[in-house]
KELOBA-200387 format. One record per residue: residue in three letters; y, z, x of N, C-alpha, C, O in turn. Coordinates in pm, 1 decimal, decimal comma. Example, Ala and Ser with C-alpha at 12.3 -4.5 7.8 and 13.67 -1.06 7.14 Angstrom:
<rs>
[r ALA [-569,0 780,0 1319,0] [-450,0 780,0 1230,0] [-330,0 780,0 1320,0] [-331,9 846,5 1423,6]]
[r SER [-225,0 708,0 1285,0] [-106,0 714,0 1367,0] [3,0 787,0 1290,0] [113,8 803,9 1340,9]]
</rs>
This chain:
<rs>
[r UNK [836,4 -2162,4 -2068,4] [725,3 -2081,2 -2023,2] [780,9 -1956,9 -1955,4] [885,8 -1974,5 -1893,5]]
[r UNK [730,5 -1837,0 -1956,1] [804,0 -1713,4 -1914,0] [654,8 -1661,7 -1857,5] [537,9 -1682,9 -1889,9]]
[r UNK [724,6 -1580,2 -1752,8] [614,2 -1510,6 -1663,0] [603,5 -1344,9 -1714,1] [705,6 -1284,7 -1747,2]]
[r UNK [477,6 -1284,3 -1715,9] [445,3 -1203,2 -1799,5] [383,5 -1110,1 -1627,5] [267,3 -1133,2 -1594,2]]
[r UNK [459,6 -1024,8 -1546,7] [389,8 -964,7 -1434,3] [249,8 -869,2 -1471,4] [257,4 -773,8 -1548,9]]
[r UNK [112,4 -913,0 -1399,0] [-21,4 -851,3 -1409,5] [47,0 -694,3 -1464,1] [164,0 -659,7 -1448,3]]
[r UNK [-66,3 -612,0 -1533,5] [-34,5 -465,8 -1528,5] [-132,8 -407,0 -1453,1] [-220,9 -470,0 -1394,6]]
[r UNK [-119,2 -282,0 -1453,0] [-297,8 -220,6 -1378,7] [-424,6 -297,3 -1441,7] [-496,1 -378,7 -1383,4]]
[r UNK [-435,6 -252,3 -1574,1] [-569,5 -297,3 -1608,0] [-591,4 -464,0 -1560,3] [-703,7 -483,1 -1513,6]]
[r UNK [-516,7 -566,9 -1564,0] [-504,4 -689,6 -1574,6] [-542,7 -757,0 -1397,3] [-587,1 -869,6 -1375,0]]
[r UNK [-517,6 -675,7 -1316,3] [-540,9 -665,0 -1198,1] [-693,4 -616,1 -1106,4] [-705,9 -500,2 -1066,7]]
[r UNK [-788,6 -709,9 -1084,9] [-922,8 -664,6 -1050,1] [-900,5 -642,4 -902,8] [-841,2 -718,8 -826,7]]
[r UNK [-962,2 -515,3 -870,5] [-952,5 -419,9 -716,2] [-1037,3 -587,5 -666,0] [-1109,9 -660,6 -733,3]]
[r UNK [-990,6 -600,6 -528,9] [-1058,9 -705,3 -415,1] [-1158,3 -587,3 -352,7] [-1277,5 -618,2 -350,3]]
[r UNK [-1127,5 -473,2 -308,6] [-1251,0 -349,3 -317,1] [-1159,9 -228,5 -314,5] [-1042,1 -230,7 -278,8]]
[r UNK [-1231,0 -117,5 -358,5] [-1120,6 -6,8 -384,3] [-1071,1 21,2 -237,4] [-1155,8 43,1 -150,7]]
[r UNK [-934,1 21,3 -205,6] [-861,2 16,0 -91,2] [-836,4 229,7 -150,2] [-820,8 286,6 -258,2]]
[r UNK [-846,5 274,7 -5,5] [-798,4 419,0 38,1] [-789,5 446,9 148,7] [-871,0 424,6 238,2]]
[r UNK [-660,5 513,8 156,5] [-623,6 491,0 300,3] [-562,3 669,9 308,3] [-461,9 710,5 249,7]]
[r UNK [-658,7 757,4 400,5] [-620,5 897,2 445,9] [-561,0 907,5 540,5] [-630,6 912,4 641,9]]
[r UNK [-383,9 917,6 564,4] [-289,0 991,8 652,3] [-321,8 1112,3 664,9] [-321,0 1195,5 574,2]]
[r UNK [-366,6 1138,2 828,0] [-352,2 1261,2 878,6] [-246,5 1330,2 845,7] [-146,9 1265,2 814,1]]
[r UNK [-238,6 1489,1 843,9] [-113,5 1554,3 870,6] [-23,5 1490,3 981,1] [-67,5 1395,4 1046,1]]
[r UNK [85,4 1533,7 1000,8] [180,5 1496,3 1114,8] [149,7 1354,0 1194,1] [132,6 1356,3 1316,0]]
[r UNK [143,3 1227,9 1118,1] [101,1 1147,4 1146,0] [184,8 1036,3 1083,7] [237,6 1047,4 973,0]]
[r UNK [194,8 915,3 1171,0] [284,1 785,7 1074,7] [172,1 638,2 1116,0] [109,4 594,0 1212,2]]
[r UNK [193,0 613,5 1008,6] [93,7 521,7 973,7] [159,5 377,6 934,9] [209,6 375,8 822,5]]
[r UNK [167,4 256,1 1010,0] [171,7 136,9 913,6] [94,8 42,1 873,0] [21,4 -19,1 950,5]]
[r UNK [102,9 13,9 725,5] [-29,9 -63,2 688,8] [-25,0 -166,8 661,1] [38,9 -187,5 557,9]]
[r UNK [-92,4 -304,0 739,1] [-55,0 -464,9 715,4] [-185,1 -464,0 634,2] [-294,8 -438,6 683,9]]
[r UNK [-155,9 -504,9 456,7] [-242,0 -551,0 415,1] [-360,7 -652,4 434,5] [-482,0 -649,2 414,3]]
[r UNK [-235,8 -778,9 501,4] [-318,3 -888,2 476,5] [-370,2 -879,6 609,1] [-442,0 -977,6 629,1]]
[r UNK [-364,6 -807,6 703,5] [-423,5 -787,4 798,9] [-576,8 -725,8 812,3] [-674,5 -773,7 870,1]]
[r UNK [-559,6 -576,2 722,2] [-624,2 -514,0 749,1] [-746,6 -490,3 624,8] [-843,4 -414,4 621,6]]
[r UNK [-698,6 -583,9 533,6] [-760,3 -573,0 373,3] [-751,1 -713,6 314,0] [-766,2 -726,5 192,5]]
[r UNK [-718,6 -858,7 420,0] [-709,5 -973,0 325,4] [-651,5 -980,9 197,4] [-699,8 -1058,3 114,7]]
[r UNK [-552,9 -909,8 170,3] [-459,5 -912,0 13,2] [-331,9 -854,4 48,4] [-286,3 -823,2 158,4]]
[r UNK [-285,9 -847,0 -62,6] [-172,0 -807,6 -98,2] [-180,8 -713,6 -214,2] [-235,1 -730,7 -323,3]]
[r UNK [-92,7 -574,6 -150,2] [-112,9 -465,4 -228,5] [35,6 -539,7 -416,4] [144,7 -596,6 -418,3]]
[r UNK [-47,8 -494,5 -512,1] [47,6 -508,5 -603,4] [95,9 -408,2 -697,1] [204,2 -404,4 -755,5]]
[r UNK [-36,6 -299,6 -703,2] [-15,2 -135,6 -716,1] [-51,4 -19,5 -646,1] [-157,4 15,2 -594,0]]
[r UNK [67,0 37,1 -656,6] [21,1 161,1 -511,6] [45,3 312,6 -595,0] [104,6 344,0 -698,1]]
[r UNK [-32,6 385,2 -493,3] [-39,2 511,9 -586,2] [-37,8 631,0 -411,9] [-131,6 677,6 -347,3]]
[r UNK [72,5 637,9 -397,7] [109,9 746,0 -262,8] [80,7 888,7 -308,9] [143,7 932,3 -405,3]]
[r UNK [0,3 955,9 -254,4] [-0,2 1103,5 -296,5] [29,6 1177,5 -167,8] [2,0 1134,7 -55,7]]
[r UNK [78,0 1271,9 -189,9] [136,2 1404,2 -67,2] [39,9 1495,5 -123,8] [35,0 1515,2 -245,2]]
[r UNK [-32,8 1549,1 -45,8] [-129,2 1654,5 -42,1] [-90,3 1744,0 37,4] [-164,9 1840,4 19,9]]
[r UNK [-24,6 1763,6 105,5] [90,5 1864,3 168,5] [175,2 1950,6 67,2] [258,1 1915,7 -16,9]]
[r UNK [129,8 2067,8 100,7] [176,0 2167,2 -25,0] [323,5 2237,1 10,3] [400,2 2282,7 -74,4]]
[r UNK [351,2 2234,9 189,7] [480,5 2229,7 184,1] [538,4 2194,4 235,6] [626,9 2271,1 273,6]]
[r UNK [543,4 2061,0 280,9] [599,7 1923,8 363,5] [689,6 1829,7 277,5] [676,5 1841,0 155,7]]
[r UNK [771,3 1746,5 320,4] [776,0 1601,5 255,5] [696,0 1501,1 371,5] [664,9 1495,2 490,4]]
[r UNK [688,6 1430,8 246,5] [631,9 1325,2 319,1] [773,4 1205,1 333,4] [883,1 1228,6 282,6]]
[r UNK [745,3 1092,5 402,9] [813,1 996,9 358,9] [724,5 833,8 405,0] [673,1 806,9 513,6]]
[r UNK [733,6 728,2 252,7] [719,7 630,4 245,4] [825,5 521,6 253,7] [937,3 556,8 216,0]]
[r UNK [809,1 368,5 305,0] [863,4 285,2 352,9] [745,8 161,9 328,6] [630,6 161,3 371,9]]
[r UNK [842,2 14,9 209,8] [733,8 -76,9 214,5] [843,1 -202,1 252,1] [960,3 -165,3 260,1]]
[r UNK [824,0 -303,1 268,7] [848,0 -428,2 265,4] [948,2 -437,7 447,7] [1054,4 -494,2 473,9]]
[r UNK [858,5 -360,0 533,7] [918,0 -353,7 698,8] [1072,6 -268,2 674,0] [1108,8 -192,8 583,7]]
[r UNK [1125,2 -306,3 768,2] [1315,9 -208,8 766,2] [1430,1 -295,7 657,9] [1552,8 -297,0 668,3]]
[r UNK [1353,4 -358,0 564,5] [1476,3 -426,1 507,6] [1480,0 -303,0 403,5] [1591,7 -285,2 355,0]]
[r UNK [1386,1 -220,8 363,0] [1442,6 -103,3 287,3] [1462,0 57,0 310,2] [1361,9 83,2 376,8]]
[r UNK [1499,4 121,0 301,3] [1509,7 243,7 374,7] [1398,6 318,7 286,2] [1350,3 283,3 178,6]]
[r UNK [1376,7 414,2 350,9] [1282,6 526,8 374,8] [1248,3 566,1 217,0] [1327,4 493,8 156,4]]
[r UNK [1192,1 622,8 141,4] [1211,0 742,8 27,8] [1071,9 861,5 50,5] [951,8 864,2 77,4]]
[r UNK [1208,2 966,4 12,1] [1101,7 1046,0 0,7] [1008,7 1162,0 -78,4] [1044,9 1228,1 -175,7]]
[r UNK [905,9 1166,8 -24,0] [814,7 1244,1 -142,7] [781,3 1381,9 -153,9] [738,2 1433,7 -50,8]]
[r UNK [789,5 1441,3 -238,2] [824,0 1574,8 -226,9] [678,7 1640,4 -217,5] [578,1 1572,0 -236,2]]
[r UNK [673,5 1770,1 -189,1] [532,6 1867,2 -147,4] [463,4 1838,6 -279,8] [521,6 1833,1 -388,1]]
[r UNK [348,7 1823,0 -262,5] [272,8 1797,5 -389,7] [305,7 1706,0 -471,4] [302,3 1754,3 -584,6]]
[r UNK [326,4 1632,2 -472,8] [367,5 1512,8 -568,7] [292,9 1348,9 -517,7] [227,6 1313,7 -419,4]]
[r UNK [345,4 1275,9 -646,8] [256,0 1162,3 -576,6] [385,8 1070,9 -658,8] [457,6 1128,4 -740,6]]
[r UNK [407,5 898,1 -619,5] [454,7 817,7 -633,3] [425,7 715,7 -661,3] [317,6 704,6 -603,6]]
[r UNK [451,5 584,0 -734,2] [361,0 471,0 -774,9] [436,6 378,4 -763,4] [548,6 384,4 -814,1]]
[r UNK [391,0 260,2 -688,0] [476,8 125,4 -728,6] [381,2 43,0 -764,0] [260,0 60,6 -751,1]]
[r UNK [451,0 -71,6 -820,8] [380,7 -148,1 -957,5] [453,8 -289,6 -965,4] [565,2 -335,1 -939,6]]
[r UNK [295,2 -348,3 -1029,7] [391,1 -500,8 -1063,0] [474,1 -568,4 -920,1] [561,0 -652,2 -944,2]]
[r UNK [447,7 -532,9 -778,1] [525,6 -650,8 -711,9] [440,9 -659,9 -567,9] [326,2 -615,6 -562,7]]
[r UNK [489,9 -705,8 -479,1] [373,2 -747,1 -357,6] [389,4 -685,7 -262,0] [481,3 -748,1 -209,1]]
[r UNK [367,3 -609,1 -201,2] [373,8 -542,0 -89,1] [253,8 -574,9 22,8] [131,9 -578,9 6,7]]
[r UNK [340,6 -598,4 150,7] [260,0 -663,9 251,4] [264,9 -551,7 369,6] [212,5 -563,8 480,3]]
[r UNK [341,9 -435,9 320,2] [349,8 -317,1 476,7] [395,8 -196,3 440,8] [497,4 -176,3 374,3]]
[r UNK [340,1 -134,7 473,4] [395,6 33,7 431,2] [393,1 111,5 519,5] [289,8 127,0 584,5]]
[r UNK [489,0 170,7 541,7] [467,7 281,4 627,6] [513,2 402,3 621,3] [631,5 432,0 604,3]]
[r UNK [391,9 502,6 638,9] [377,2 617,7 561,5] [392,9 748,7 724,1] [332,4 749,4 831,3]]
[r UNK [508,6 847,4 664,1] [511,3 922,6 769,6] [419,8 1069,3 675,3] [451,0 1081,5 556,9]]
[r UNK [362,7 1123,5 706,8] [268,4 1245,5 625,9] [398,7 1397,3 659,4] [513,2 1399,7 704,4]]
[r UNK [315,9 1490,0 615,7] [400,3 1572,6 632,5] [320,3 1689,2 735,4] [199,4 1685,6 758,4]]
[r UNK [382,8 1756,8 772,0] [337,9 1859,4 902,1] [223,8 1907,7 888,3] [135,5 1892,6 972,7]]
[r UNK [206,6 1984,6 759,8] [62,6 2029,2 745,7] [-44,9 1999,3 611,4] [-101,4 2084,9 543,4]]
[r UNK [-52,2 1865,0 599,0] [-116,7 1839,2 480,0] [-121,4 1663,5 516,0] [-46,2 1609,2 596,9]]
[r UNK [-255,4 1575,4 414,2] [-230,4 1469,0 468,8] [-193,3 1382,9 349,7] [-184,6 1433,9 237,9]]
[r UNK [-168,8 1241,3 372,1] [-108,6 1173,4 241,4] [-206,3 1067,4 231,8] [-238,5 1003,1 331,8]]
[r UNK [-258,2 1043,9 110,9] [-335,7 975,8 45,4] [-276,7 826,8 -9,9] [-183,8 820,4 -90,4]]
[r UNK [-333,4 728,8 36,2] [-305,9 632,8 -4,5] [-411,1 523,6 -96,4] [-505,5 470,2 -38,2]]
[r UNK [-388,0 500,6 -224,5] [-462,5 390,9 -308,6] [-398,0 272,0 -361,0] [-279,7 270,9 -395,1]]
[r UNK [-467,7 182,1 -366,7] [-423,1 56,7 -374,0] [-492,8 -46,3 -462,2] [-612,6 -72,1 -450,4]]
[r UNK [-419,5 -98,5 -543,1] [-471,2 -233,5 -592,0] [-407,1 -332,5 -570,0] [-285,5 -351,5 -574,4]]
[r UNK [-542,7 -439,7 -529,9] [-460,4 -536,8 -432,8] [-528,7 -685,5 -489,7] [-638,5 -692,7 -544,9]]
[r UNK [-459,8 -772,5 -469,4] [-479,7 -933,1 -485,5] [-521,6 -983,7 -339,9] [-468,0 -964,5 -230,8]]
[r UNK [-632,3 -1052,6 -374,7] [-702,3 -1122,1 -207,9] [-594,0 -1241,1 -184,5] [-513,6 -1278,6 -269,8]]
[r UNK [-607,0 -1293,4 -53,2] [-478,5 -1367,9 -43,9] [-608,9 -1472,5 -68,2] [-730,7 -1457,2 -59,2]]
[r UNK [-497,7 -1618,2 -113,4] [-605,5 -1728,9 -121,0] [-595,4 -1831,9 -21,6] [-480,8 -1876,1 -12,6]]
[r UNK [-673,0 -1880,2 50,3] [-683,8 -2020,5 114,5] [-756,2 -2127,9 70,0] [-856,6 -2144,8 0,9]]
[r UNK [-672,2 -2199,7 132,3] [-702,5 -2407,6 91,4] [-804,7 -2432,3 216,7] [-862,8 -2540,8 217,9]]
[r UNK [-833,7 -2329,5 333,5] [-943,7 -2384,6 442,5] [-1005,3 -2264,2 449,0] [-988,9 -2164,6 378,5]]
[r UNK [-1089,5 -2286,1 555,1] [-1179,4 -2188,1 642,8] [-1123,5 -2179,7 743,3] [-1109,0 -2279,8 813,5]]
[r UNK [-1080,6 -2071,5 776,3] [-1051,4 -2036,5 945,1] [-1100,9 -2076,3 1021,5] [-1216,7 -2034,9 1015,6]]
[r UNK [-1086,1 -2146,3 1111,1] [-1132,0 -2144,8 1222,2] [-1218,9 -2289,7 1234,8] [-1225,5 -2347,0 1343,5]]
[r UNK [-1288,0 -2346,2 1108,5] [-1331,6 -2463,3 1081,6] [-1242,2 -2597,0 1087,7] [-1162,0 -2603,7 994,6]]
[r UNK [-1238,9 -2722,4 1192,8] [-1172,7 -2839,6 1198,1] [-1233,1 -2951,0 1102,1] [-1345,9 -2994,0 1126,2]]
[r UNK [-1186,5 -2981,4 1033,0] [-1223,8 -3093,9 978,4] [-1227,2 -3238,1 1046,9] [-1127,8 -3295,4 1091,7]]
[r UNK [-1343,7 -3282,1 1047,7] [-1324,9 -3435,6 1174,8] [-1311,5 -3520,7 1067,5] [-1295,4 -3641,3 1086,1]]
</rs>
């Protein structure tokens, strides 16, 4: 049996996730915190016409990359649980997302007697 990773189309939005970085602003985003899922495609845009921006996902185990004035970036196919997005001086960075709801075996907060 071989695993075949979701593509965009194959992947149904949990609700359309968008997330607007101010200019001069850093932002980190806990999915399952703040959206119950897990991001699995991302679509970073720099709307800053003459800034970089710079993005950062999976906490400090990976370093920084960065995005150039006007441009946008995509990751795909894997799970991302944190991002953090620094914008650029005068323009803000756009963030979209398709994401998988996380699943549970209970109800929060409910004890079973």
């Amino acid at each position: 049996m071989t695993f075949t990773p979701p593509t965009v189309s194959d992947v149904p939005l949990l609700f359309p996730i968008r997330i607007v970085v101010p200019a001069a602003t850093t932002r980190v985003i806990s999915f399952p915190d703040e959206f119950l899922g897990v991001a699995v495609n991302l679509r970073i845009d720099n709307e800053d016409g003459a800034n970089a921006a710079t993005y950062r996902y999976g906490g400090d185990a990976l370093s920084s990359k960065n995005l150039a004035a006007s441009s946008f970036d995509t990751i795909s196919n894997t799970n991302v649980k944190l991002l953090q997005i620094v914008s650029g001086a005068a323009g803000q960075t756009v963030v979209e997302v398709q994401a998988y709801p996380i699943e549970r075996t209970e109800v929060a907060g409910i004890v079973a007697v």
